[in-house]
Every structure is written in structure tokens, then in C-alpha cells.
N, CA, C and O atoms as a MOPAC input file, in Angstrom:
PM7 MOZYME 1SCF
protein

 N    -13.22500 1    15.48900 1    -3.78800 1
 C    -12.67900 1    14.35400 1    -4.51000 1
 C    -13.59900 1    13.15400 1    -4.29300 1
 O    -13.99300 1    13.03900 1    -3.13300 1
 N    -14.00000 1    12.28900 1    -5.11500 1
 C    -14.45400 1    11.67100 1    -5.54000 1
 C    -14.14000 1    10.11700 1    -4.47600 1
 O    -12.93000 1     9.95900 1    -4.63800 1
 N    -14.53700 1     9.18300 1    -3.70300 1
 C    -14.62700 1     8.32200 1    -2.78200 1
 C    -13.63400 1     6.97300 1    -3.68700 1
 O    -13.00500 1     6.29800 1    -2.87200 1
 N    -13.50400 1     6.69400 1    -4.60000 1
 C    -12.85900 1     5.68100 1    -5.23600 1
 C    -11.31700 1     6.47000 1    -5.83000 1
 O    -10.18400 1     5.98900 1    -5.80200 1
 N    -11.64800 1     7.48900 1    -6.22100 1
 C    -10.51900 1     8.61800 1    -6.68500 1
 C     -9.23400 1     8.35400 1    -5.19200 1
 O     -8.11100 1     7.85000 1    -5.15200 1
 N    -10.06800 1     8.94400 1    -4.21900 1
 C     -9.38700 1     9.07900 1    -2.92800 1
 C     -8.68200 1     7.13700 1    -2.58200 1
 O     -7.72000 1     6.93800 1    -1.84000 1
 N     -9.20700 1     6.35000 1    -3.08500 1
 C     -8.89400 1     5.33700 1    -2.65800 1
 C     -7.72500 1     4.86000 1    -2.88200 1
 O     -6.89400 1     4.35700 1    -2.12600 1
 N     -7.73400 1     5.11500 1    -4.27900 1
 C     -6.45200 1     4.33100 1    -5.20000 1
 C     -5.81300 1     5.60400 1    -4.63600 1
 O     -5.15000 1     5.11100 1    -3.72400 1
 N     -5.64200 1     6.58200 1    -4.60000 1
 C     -4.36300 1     7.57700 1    -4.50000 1
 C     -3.96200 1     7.50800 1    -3.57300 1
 O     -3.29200 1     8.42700 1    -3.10100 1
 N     -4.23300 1     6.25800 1    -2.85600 1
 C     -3.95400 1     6.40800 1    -1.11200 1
 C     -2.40900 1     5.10700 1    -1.55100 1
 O     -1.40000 1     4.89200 1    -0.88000 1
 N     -2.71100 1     4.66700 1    -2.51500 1
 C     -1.87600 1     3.48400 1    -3.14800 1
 C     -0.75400 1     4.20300 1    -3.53200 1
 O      0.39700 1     3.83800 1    -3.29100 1
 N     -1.10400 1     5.36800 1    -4.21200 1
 C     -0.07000 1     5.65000 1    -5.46900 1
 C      1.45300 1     6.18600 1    -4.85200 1
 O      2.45800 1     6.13400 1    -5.56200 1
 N      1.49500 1     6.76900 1    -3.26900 1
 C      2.56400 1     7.00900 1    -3.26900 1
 C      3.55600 1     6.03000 1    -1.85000 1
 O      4.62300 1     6.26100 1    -1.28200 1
 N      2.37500 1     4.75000 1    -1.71900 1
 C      3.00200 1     4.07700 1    -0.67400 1
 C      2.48300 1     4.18500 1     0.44500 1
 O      1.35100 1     4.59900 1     0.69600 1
 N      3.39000 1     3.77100 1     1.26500 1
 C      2.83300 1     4.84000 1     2.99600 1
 C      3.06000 1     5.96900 1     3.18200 1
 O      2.89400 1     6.27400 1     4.36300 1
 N      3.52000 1     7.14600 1     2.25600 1
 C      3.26600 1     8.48500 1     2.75200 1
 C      1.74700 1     8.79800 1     1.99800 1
 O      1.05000 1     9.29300 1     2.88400 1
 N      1.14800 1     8.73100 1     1.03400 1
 C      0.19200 1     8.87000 1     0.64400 1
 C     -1.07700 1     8.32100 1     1.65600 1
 O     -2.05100 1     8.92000 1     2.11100 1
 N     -0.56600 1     6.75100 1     1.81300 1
 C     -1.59500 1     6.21700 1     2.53100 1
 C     -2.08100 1     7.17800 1     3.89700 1
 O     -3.23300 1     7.22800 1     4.32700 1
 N     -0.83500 1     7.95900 1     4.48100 1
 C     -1.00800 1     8.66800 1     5.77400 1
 C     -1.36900 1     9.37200 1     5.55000 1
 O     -2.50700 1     9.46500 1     6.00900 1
 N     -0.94400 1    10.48900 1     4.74600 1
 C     -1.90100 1    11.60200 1     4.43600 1
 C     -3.44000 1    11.52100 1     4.33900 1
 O     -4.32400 1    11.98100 1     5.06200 1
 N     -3.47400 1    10.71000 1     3.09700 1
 C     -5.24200 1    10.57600 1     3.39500 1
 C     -5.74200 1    10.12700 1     4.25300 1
 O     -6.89700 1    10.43500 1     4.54600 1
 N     -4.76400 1     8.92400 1     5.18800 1
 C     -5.65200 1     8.82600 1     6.75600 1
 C     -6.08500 1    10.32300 1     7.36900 1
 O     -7.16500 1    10.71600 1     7.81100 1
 N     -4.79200 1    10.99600 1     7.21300 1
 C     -5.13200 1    12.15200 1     8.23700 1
 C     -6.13700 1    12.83500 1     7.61700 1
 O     -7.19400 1    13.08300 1     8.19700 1
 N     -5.86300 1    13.22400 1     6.28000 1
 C     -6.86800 1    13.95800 1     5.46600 1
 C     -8.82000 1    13.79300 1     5.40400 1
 O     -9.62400 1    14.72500 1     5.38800 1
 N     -9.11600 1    12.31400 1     5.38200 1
 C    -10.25300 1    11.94800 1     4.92800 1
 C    -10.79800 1    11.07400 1     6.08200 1
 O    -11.28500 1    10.06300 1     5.57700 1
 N    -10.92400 1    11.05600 1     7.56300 1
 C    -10.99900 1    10.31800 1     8.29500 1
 C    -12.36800 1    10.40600 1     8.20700 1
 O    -12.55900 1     9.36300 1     7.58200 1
 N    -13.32700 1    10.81700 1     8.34800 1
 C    -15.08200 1    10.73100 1     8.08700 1
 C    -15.09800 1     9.49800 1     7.00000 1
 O    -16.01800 1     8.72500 1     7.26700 1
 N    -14.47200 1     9.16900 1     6.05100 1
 C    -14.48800 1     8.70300 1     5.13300 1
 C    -14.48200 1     7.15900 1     5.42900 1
 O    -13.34500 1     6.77300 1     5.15800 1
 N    -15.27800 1     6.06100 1     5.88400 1
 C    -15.17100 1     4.56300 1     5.83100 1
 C    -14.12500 1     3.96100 1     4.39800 1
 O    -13.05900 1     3.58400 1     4.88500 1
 N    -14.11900 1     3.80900 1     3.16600 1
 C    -13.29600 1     3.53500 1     2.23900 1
 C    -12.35800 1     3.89100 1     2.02900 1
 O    -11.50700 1     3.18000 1     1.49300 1
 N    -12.08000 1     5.55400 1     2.48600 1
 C    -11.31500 1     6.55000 1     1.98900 1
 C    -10.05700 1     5.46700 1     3.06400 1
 O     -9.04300 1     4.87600 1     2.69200 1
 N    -10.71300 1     5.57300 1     4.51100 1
 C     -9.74800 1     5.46000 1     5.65900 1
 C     -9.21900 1     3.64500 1     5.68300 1
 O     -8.09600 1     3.27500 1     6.02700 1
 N    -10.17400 1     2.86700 1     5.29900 1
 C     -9.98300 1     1.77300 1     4.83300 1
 C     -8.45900 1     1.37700 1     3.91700 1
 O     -7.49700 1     0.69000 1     4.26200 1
 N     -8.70000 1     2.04800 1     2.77500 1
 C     -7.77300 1     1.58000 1     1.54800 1
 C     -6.14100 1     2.80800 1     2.25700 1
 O     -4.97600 1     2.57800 1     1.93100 1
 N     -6.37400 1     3.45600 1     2.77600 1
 C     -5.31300 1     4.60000 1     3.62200 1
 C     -4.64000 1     3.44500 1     4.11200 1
 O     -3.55300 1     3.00800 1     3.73600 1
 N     -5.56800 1     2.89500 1     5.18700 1
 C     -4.97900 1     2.56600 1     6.35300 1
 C     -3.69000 1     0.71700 1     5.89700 1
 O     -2.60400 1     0.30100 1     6.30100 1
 N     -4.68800 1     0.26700 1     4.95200 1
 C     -3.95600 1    -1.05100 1     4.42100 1
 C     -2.32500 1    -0.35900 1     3.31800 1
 O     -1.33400 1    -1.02600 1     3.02100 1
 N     -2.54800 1     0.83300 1     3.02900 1
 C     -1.60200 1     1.38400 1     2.09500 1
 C     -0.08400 1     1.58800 1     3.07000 1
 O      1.12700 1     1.45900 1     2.88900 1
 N     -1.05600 1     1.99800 1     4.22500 1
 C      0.33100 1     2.40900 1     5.22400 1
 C      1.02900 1     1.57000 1     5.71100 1
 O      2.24300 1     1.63800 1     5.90200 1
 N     -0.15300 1     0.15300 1     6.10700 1
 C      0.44900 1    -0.67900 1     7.26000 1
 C      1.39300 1    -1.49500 1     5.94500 1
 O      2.55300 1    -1.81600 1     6.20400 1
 N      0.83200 1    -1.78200 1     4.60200 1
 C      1.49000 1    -3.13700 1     3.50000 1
 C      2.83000 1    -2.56200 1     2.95700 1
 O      3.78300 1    -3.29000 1     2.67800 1
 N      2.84200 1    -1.07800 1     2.81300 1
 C      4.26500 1    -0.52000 1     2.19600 1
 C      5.29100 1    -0.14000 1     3.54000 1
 O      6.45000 1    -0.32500 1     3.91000 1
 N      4.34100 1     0.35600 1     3.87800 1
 C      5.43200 1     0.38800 1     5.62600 1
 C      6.28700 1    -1.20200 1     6.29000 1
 O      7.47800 1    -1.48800 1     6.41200 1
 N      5.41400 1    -1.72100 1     6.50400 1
 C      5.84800 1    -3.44700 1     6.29200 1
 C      6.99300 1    -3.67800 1     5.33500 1
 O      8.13200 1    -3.91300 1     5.74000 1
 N      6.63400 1    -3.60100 1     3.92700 1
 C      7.35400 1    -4.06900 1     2.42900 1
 C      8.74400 1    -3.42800 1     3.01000 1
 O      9.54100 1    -4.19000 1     3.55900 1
 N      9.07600 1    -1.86900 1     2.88100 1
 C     10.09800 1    -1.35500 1     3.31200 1
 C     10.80200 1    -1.79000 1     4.27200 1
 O     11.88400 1    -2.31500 1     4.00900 1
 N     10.36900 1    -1.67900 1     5.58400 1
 C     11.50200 1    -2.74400 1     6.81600 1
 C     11.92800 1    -3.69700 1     6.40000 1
 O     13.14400 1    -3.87300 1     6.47800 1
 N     10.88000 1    -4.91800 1     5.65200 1
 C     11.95100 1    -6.63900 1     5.20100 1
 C     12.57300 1    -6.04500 1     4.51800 1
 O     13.60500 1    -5.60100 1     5.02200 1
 N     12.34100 1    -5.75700 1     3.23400 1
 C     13.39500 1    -5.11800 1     2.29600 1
 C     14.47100 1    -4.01200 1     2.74000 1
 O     15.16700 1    -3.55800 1     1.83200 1
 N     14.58100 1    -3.75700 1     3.43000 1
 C     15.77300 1    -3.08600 1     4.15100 1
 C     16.55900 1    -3.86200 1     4.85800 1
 O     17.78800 1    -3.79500 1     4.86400 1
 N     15.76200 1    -4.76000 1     5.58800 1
 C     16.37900 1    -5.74500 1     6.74300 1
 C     17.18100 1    -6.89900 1     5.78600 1
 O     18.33300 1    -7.33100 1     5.82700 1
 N     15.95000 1    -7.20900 1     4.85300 1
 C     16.64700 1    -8.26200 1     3.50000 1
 C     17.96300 1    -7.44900 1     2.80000 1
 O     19.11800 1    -7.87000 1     2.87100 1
 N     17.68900 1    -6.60800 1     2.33600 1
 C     19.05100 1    -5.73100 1     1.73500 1
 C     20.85500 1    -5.65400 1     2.89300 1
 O     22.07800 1    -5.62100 1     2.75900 1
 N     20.05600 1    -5.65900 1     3.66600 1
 C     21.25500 1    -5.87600 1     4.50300 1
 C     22.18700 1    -7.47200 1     4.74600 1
 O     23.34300 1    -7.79000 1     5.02700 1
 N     21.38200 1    -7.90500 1     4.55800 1
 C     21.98600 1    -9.45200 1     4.94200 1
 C     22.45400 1    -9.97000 1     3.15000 1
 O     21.94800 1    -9.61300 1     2.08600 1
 N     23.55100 1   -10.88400 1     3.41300 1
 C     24.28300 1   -11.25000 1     2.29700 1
 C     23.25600 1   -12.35800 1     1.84200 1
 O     22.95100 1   -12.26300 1     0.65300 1
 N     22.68200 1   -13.34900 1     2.51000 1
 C     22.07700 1   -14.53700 1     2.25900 1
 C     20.17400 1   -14.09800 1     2.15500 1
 O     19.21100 1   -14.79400 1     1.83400 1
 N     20.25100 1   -13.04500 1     2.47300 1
 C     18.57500 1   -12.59800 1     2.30800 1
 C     18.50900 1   -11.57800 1     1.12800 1
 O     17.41900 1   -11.04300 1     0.92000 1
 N     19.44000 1   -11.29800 1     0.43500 1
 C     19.54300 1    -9.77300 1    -0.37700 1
 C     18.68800 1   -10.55800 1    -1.98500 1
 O     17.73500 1    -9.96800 1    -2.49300 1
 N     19.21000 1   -11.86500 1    -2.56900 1
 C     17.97200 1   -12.16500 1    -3.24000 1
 C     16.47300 1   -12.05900 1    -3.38300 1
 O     15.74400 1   -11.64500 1    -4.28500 1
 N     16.24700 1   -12.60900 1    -2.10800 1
 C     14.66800 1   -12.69000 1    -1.69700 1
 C     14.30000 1   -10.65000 1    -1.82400 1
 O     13.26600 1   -10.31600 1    -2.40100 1
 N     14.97200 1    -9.85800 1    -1.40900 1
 C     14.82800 1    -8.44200 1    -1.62100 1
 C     13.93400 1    -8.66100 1    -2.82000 1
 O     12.73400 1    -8.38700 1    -2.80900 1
 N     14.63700 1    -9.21500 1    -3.94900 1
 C     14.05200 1    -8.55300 1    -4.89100 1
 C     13.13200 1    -8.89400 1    -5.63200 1
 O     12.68500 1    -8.14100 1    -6.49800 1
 N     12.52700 1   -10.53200 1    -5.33800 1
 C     11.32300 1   -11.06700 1    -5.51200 1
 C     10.18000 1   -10.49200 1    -4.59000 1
 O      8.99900 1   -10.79500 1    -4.75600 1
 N     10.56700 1    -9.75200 1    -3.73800 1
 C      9.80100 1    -9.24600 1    -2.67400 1
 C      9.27000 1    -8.05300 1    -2.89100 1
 O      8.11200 1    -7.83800 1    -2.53100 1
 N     10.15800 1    -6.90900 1    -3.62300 1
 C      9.89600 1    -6.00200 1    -4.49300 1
 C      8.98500 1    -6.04000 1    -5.75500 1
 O      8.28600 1    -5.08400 1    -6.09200 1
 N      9.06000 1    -7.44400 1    -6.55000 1
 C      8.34700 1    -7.69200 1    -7.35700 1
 C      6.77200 1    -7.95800 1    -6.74000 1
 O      5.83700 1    -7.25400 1    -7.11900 1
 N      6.63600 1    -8.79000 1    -5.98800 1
 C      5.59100 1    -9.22700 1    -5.16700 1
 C      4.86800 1    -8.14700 1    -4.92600 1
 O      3.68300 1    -7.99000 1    -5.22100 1
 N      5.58700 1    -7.38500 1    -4.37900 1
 C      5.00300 1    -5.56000 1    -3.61600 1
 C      4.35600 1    -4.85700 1    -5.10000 1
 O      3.22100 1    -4.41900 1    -5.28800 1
 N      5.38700 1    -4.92100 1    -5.94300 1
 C      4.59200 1    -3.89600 1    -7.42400 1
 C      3.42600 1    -4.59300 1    -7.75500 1
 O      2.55000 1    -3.90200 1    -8.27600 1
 N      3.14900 1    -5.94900 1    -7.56700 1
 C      1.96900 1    -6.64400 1    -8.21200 1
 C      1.15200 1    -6.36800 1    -7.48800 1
 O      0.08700 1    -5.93800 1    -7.93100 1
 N      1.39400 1    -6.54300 1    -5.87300 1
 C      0.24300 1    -5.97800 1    -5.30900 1
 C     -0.04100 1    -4.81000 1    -5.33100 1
 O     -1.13300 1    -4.61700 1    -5.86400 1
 N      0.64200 1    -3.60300 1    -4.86100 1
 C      0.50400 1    -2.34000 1    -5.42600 1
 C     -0.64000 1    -2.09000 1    -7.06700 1
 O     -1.63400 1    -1.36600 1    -7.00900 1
 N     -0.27400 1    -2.74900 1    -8.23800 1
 C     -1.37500 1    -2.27100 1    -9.08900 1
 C     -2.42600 1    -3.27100 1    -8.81300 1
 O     -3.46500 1    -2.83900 1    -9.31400 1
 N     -2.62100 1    -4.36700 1    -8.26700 1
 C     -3.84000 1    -5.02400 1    -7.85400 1
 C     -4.83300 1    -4.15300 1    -6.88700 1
 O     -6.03100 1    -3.98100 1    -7.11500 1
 N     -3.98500 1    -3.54800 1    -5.57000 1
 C     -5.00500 1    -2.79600 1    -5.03400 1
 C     -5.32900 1    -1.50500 1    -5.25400 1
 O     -6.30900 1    -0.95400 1    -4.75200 1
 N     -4.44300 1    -0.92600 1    -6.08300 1
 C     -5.23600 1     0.62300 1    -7.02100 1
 C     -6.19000 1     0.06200 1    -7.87900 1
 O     -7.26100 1     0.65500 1    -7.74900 1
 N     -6.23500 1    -0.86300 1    -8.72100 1
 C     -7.23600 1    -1.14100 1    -9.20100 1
 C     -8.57400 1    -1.55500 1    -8.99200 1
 O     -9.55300 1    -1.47100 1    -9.73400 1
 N     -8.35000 1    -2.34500 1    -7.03400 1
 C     -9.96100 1    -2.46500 1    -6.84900 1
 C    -10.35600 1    -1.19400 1    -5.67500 1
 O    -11.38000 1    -0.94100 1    -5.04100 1
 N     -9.19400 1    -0.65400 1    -5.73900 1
 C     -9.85000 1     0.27100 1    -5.11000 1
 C    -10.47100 1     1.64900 1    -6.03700 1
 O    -11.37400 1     2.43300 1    -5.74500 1
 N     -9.68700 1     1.58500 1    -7.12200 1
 C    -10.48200 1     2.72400 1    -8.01800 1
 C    -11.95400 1     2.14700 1    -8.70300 1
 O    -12.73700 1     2.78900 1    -9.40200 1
 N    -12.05000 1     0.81800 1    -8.29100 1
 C    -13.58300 1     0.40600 1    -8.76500 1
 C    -14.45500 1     0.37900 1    -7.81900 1
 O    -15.56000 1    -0.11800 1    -8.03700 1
 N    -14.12400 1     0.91900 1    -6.55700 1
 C    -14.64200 1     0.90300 1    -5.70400 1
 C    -14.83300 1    -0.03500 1    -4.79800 1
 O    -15.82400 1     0.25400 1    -4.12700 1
 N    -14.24700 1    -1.22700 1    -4.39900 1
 C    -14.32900 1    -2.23100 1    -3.84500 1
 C    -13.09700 1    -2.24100 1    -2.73600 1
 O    -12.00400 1    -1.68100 1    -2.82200 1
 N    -13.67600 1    -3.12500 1    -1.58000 1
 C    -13.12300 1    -3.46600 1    -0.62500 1
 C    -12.10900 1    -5.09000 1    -1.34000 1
 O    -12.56800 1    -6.01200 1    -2.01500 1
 N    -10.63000 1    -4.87800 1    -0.82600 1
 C    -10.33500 1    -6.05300 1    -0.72300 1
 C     -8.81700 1    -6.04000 1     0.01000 1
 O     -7.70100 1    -5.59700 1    -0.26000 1
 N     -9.43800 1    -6.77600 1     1.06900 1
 C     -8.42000 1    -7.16500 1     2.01400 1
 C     -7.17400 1    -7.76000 1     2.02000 1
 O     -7.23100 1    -8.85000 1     1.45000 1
 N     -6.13800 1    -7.50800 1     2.40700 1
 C     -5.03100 1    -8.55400 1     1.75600 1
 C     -4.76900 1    -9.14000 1     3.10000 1
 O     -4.77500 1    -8.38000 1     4.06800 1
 N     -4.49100 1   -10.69400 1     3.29900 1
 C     -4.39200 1   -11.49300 1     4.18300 1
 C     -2.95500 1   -11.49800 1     5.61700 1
 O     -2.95000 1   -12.37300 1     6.48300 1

């Protein structure tokens, strides 16, 4: 598979994808790169949004937070299928 191919698909299914290809492609600098931000940003997203879903006065913010997450989600399949590094802060 193809080094930019492997990147974005590390996106496509969240943090189980992202882990797999950690485990899968570790020789890989980009491969393990765009893995490793896939696992730690959706793994993250999920806990607030769970923790937010639970609370009566945080259950709004859930779902701007969800929105936030899908935008980033197709922002970083996209520079990662062009092959580029980009970090999210």
C-alpha cells in the first residue's frame, strides 16, 4: 500500500484504524505519524463527548464538539492523502 494511501486510512475509521496501522506499519515515519495523531485526537474526541453527554449543562457543547471533530477528521484525510505532515495543536 501506497505511503499517503496508508495515511488517510489511518483517519477513516478513528482510533481503531489509527491503531491498527500503528501496529501494522511501524517502519513507516508518515504511515506511524498520521496513525499515531488519529488515535491520540479521536480517542480524546470520544472521552469529552461521553463525559459532555453525560452532564445536563455540558450535553450542548457535545454536539458542536462533534461537529468540530468531523471538520477536522476530513481536514486531516485530506492532507494526509496529499502527502503532507500537519500537526494539530
Amino acid at each position: 500500500m501506497r505511503t499517503p494511501a496508508a495515511g488517510w486510512l489511518s483517519y477513516l475509521g478513528g482510533w481503531i484504524t489509527g491503531l491498527i496501522f500503528l501496529l501494522l506499519k511501524r517502519e513507516n515515519r508518515f504511515v506511524r505519524f498520521h496513525a499515531m495523531q488519529s488515535l491520540i485526537f479521536f480517542g480524546a474526541i470520544g472521552i469529552v463527548t461521553t463525559v459532555f453527554s453525560h452532564s445536563p449543562l455540558l450535553s450542548s457543547l457535545s454536539a458542536g464538539l462533534l461537529f468540530v471533530s468531523f471538520v477536522c477528521w476530513i481536514v486531516l484525510m485530506v492532507k494526509a492523502a496529499r502527502g503532507r505532515y500537519y500537526k494539530l495543536p
